[in-house]
DSSP file (Angstrom, degrees, kcal/mol; ACC not computed):
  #  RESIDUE AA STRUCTURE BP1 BP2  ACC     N-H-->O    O-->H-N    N-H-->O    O-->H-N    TCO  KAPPA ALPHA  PHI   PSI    X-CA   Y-CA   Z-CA
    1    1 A X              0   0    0      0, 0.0     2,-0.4     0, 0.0     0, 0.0   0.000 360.0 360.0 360.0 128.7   21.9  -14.2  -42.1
    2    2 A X        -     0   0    0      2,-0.0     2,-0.3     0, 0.0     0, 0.0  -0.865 360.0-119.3-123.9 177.5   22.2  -12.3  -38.8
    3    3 A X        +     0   0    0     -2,-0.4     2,-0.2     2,-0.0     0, 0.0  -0.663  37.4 172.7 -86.5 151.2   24.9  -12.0  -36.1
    4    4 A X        -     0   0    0     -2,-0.3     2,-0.3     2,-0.0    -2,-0.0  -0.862  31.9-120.6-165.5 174.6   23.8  -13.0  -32.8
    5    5 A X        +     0   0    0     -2,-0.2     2,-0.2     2,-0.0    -2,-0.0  -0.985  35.9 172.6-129.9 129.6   25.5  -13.5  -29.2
    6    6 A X        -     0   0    0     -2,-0.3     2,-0.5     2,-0.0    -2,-0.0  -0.718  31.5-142.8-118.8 156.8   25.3  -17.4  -27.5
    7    7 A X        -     0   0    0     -2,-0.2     2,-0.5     2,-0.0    -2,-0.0  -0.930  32.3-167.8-112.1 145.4   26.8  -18.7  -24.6
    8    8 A X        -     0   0    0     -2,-0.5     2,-0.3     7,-0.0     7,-0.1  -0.975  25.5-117.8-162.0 111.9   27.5  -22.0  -25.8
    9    9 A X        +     0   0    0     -2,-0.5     3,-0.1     1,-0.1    -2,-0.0  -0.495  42.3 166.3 -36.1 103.9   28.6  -25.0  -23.7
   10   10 A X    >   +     0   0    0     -2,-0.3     3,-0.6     3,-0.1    -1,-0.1  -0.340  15.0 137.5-138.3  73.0   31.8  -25.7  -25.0
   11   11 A X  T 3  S+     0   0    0      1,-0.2    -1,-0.1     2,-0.1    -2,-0.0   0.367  77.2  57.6 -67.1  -0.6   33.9  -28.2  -22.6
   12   12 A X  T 3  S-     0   0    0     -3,-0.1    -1,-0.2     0, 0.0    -2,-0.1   0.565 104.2-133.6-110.0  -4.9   35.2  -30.3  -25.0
   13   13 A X    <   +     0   0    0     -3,-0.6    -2,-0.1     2,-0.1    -3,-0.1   0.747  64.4 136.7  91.4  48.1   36.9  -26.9  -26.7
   14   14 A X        +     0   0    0      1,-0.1     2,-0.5     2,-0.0    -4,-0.1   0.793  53.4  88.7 -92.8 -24.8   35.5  -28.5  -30.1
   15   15 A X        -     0   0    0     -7,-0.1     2,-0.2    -5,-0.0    -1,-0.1  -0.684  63.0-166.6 -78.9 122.7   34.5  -24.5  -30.6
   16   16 A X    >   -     0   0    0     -2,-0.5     3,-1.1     1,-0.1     2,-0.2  -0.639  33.2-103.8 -93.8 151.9   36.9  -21.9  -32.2
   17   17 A X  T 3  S+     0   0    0     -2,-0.2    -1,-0.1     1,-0.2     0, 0.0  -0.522 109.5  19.9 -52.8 123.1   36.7  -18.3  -32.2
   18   18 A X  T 3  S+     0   0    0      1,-0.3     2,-0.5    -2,-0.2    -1,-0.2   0.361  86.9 127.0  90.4  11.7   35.5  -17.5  -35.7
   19   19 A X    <   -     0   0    0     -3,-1.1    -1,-0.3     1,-0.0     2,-0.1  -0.688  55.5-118.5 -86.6 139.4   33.8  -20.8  -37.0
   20   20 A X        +     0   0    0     -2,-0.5     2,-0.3     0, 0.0    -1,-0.0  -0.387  32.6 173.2 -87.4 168.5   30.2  -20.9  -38.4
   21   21 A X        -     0   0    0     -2,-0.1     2,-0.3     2,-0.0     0, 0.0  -0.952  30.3-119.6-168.5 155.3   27.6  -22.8  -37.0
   22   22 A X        +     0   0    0     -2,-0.3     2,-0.3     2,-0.0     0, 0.0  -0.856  32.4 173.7-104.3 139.5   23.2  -23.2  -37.6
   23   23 A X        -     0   0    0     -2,-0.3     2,-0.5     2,-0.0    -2,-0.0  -0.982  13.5-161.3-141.0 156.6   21.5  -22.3  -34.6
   24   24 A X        -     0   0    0     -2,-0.3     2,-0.2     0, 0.0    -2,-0.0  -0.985  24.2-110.3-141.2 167.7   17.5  -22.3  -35.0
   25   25 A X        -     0   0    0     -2,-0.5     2,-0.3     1,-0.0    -2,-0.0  -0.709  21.3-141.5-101.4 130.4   15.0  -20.2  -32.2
   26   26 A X        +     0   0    0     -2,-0.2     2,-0.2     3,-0.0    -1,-0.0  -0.790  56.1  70.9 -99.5 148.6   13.2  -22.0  -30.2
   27   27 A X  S    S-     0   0    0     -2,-0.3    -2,-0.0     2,-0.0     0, 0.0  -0.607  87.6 -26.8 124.0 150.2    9.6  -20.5  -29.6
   28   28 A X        -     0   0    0     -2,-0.2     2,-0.5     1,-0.1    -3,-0.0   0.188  65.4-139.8 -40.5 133.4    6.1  -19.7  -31.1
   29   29 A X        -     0   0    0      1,-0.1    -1,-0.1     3,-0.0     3,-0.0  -0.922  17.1-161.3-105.7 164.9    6.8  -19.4  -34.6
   30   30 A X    >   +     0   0    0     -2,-0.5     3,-0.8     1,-0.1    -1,-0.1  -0.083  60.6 109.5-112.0   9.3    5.0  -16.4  -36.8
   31   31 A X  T 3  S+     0   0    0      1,-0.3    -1,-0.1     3,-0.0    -2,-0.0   0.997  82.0  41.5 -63.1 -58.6    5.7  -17.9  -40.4
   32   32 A X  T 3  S+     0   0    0      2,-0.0    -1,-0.3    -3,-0.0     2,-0.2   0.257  95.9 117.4 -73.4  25.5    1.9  -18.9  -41.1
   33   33 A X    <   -     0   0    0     -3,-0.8     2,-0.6    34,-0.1    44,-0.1  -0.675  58.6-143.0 -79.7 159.9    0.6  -15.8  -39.6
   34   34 A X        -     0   0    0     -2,-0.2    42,-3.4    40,-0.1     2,-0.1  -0.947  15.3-129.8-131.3 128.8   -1.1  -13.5  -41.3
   35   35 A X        +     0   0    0     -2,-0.6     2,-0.3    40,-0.3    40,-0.2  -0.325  26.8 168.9 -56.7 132.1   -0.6   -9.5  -40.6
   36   36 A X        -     0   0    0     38,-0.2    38,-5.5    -2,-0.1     5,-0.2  -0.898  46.1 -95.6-145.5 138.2   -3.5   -6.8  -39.9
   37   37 A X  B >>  -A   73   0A   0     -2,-0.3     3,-1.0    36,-0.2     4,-0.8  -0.002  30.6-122.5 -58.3 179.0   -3.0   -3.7  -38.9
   38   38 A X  T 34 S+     0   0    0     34,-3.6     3,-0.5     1,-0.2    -1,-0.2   0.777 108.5  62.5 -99.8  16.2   -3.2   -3.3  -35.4
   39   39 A X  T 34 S+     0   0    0     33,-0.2    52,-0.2     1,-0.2    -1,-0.2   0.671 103.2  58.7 -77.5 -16.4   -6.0   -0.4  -35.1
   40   40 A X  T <4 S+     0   0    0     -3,-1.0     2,-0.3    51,-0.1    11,-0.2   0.771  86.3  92.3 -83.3 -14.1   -8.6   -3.5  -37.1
   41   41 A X     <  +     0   0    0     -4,-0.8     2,-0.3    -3,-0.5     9,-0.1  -0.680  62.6 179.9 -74.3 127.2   -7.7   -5.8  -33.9
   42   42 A X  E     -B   49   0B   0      7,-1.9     7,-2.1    -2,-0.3     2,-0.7  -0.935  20.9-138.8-115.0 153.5  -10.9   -5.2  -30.9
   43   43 A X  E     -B   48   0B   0     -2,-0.3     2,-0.4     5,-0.2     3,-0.3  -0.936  15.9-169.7-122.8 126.6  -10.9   -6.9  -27.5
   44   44 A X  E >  S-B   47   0B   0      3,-4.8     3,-1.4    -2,-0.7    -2,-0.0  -0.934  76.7 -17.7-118.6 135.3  -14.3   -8.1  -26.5
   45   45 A X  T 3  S-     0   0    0     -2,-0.4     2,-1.2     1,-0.3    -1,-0.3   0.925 134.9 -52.4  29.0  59.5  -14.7   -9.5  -22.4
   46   46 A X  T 3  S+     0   0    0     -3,-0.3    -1,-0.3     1,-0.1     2,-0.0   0.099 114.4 120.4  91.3 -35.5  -10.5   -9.7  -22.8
   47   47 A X  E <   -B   44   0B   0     -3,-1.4    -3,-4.8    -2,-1.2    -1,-0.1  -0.276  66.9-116.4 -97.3 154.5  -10.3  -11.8  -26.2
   48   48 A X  E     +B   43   0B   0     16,-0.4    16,-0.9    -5,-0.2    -5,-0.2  -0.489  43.4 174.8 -87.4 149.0   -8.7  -10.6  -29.3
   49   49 A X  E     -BC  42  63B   0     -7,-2.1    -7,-1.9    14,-0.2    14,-0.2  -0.990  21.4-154.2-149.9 173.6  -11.3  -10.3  -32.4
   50   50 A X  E     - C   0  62B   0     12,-1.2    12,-0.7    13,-0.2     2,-0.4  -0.522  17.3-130.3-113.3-160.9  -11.5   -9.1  -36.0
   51   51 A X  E     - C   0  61B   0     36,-0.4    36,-5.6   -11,-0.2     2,-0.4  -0.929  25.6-166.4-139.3 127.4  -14.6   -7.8  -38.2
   52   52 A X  E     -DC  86  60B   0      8,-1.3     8,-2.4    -2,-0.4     2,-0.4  -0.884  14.4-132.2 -90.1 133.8  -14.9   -9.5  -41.4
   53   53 A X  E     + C   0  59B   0     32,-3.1    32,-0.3    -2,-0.4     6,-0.2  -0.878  22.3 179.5-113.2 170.1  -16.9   -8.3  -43.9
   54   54 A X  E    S-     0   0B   0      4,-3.5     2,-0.3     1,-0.7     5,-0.2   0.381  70.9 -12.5-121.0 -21.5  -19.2  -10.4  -45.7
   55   55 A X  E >  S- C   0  58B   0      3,-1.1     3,-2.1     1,-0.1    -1,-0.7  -0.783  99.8 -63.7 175.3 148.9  -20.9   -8.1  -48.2
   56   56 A X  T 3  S+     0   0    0      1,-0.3    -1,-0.1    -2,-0.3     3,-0.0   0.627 131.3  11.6 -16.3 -59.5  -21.0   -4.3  -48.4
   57   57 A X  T 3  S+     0   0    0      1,-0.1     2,-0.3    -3,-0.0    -1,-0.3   0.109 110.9  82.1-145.9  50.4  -22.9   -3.9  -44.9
   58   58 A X  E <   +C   55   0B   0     -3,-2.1    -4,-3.5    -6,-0.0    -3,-1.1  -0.974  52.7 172.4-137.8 157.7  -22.7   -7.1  -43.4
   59   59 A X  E     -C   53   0B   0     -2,-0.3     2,-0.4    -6,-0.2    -6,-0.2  -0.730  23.2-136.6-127.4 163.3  -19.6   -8.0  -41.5
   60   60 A X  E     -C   52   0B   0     -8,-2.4    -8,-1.3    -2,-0.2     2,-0.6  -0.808  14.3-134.7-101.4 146.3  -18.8  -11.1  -39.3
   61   61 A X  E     -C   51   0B   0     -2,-0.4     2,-0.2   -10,-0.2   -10,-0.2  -0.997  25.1-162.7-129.9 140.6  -16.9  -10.9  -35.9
   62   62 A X  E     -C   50   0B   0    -12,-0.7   -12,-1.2    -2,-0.6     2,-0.2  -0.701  18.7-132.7-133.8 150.7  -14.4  -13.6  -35.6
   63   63 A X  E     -C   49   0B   0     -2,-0.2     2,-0.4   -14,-0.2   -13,-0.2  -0.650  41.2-175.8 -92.1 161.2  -12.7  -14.8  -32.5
   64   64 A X        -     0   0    0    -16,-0.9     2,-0.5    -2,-0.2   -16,-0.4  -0.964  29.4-127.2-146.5 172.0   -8.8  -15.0  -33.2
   65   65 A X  B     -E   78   0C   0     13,-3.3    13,-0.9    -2,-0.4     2,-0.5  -0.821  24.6-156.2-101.5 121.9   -5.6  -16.0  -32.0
   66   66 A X        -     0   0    0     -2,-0.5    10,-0.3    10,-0.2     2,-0.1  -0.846  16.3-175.1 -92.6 110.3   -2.7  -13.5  -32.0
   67   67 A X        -     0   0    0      8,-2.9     2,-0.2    -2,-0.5     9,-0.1  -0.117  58.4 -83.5-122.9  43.2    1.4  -14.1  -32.0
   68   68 A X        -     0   0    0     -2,-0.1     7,-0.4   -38,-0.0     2,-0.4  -0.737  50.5 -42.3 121.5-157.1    2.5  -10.7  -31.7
   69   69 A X        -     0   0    0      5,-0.2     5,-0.2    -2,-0.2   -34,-0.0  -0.933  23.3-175.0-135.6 143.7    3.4   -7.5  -33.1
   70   70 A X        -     0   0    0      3,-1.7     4,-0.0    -2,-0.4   -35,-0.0  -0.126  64.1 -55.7-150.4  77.5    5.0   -5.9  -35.6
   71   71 A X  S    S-     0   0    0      1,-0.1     3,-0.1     2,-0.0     0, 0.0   0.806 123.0 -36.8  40.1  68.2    5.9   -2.2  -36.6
   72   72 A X  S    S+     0   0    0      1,-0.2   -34,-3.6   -35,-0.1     2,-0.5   0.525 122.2  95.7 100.2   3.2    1.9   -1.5  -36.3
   73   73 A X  B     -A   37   0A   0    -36,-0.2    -3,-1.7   -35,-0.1     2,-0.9  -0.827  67.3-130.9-131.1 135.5    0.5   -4.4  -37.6
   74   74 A X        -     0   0    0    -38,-5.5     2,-0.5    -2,-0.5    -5,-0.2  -0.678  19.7-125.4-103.0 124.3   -0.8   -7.6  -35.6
   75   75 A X        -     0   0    0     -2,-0.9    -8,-2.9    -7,-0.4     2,-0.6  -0.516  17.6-152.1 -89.0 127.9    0.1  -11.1  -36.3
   76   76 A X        +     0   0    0    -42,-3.4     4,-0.2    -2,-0.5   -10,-0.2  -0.653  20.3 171.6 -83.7  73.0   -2.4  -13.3  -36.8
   77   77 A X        +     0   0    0     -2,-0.6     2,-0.3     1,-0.2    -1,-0.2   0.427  67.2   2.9 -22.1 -63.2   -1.9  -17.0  -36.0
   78   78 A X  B    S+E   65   0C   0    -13,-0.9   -13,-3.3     1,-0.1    -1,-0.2  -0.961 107.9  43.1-164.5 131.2   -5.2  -18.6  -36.3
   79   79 A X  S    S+     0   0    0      1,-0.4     2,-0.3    -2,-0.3   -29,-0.1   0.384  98.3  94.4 111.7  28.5   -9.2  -17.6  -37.4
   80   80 A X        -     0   0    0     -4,-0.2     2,-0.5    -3,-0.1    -1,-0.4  -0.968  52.9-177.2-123.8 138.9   -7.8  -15.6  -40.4
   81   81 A X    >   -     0   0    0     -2,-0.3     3,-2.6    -3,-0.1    -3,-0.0  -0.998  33.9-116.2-140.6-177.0   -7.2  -16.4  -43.8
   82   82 A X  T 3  S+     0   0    0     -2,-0.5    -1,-0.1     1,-0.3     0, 0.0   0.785 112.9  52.5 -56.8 -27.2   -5.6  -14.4  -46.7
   83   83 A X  T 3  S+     0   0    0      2,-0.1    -1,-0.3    -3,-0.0     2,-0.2   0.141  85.5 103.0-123.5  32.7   -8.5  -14.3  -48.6
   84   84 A X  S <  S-     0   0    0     -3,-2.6     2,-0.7     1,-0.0   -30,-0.1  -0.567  72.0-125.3 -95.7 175.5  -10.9  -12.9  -45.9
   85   85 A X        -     0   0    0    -32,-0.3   -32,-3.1    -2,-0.2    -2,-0.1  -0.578  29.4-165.1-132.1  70.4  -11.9   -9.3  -46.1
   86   86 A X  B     -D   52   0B   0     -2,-0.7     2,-0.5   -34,-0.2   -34,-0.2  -0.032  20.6-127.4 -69.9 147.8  -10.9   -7.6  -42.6
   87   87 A X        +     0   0    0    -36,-5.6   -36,-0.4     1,-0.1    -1,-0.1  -0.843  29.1 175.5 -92.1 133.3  -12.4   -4.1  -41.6
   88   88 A X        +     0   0    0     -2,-0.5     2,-0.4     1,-0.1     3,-0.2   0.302  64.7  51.1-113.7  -6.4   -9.3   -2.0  -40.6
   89   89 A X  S    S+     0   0    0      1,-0.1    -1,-0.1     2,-0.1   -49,-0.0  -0.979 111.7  19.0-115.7 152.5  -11.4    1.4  -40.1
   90   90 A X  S  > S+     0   0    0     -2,-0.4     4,-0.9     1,-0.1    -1,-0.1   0.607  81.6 135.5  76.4  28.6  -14.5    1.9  -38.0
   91   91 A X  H  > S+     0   0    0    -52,-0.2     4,-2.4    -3,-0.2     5,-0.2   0.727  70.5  49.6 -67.4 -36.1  -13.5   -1.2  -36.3
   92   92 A X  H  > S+     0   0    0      1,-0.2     4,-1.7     2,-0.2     3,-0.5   0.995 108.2  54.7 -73.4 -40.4  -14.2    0.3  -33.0
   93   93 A X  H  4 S+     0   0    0      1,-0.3     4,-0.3     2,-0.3    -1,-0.2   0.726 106.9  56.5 -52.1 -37.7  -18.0    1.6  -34.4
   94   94 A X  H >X S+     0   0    0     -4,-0.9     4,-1.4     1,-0.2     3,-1.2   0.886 106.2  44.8 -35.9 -55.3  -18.4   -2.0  -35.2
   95   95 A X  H 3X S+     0   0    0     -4,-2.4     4,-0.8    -3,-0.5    -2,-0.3   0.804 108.9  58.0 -70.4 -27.3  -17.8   -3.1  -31.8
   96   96 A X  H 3< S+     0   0    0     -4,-1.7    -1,-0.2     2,-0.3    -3,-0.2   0.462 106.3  48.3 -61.7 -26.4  -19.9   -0.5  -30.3
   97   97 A X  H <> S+     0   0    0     -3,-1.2     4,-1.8    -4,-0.3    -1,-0.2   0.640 111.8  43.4-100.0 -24.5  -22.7   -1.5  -32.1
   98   98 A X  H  < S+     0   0    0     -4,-1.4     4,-0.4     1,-0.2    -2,-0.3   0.860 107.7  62.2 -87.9 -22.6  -22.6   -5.1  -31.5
   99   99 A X  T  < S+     0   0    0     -4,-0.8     3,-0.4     2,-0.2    -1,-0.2   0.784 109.8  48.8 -75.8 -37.9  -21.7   -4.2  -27.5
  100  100 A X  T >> S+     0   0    0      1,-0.2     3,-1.6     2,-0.2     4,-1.0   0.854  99.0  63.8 -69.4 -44.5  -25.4   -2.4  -27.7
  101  101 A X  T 3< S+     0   0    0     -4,-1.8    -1,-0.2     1,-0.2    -2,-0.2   0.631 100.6  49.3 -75.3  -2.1  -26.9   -5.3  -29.2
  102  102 A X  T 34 S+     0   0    0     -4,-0.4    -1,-0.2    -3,-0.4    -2,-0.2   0.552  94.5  74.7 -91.5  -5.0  -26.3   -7.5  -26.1
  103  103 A X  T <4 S-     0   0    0     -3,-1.6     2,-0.3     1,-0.2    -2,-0.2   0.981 104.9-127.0 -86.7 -77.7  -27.8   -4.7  -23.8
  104  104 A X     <  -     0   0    0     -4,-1.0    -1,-0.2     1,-0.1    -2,-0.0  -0.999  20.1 -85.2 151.0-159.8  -31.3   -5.8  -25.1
  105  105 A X  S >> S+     0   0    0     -2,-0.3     3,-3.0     3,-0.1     4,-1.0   0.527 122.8  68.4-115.1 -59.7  -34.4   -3.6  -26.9
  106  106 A X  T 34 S+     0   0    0      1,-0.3     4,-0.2     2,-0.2    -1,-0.1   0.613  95.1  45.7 -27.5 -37.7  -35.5   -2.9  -23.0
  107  107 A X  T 34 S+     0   0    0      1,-0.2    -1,-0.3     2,-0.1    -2,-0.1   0.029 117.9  42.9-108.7  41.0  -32.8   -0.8  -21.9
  108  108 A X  T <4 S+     0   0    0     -3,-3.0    -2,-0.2    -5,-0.1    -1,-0.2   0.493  96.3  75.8-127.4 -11.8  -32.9    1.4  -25.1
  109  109 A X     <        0   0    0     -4,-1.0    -2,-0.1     1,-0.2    -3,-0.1   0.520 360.0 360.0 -65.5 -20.3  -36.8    1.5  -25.0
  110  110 A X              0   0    0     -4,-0.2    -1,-0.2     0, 0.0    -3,-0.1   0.528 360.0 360.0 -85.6 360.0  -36.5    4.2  -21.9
């Protein structure tokens, strides 16, 4: 239960001062989301992703959808699921490496 503050159409005066009432938030909801902190989220050409890994030293990078924040941690709406196995350190070293691999063997050959 919380307190909140409405203005509430009331022209027919059917509301009193101190009566209880259901009101429900309209907007994205976060219930199926799933938390990571937010240092394991990287954004590759703009778009949110994670690194899974898959076995000891190989990891997946997964596109995903995000529906906010919360005291550090980002929630994650959809291309996650509980029982995946996200890298939250050395996330960025991941990305770095895969950013490299798109360059080509030609501009590291020099």
């Amino acid at each position: 239960m919380l307190k909140a503050l409405a203005e509430v159409d009331n022209r027919d005066g059917l509301l009193k001062s101190g009566l209880f009432g259901e009101a429900r938030l309209a907007g994205k909801s976060s219930a199926k989301a799933l938390a990571v902190p937010a240092d394991a989220l990287q954004t590759i050409d703009g778009q949110p992703y994670l690194f899974i890994e898959l076995e000891k030293d190989l990891f997946e990078v997964r596109r995903v959808e995000t529906s906010g924040r919360q005291r550090g941690a980002v929630l994650i709406s959809l291309g996650l699921t509980p029982t995946d196995r996200v890298v939250t350190a050395q996330g960025f070293a991941l990305k770095s490496e895969l950013l490299k691999s798109r360059l080509g063997a030609s501009c590291a050959d020099h």
